[in-house]
N, C-alpha and C positions, 0 to 999 in steps of 0.2 A: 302455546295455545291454551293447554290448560289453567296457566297463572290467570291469563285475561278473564276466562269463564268463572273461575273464581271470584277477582276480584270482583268482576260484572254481577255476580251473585251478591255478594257481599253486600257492595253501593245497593242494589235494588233492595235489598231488606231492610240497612241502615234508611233509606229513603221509606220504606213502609211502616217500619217500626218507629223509629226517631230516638230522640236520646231519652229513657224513663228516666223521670225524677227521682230524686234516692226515695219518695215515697212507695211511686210505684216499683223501684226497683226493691223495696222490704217487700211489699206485699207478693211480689213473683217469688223471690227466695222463700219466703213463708207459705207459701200456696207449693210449690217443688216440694221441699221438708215435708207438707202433709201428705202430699202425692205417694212417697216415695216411704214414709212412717206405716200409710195404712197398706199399700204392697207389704210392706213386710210382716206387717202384723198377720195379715190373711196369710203368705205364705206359712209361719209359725204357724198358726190355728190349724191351718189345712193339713200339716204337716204332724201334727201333734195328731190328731184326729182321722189320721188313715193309721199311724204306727197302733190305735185303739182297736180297731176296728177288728172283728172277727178274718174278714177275707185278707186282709195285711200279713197276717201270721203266716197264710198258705205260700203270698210271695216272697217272704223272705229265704234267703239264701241258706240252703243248707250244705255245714261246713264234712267233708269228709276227706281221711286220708290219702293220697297217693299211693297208689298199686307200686309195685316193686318191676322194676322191668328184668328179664329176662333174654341175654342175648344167647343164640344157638352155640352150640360147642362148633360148627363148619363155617363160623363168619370168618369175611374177611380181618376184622381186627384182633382176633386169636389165633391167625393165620400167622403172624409175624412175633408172638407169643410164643408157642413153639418151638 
């Protein structure tokens, strides 16, 4: 059932859409390309410009060592130590 819903999907948009001409089909790829150029640009910018930023510094991650653990001298796994 779901192949049918598919295809049925499919036919109705090939029916709404039609076949673009390789002109129009440049101009979609070239209009996506921009779409997708200026996303990324804003991302970088945005991205460049919080790491700037005074409050950025506070969320960053501060790095510190690991404590040393300490097991009791009456555990069980020095139980069999012994």
């Amino acid at each position: 059932m779901k192949v049918n819903i598919k295809r049925e999907l499919e036919t109705r948009l090939k029916r709404l859409c039609g076949r673009p001409s390789p002109t129009k089909r440049l101009i979609i790829v070239l209009v996506v390309c921009v779409v997708f150029a200026a996303a990324n640009i804003y991302f970088v910018v945005s991205s460049i410009y919080s790491i700037g930023k005074n409050d950025a510094k506070k969320e960053l991650l501060q790095i510190e060592h690991i404590e040393g653990i300490t097991i009791p001298k009456n555990d069980s796994i020095n139980f069999f130590n012994k």
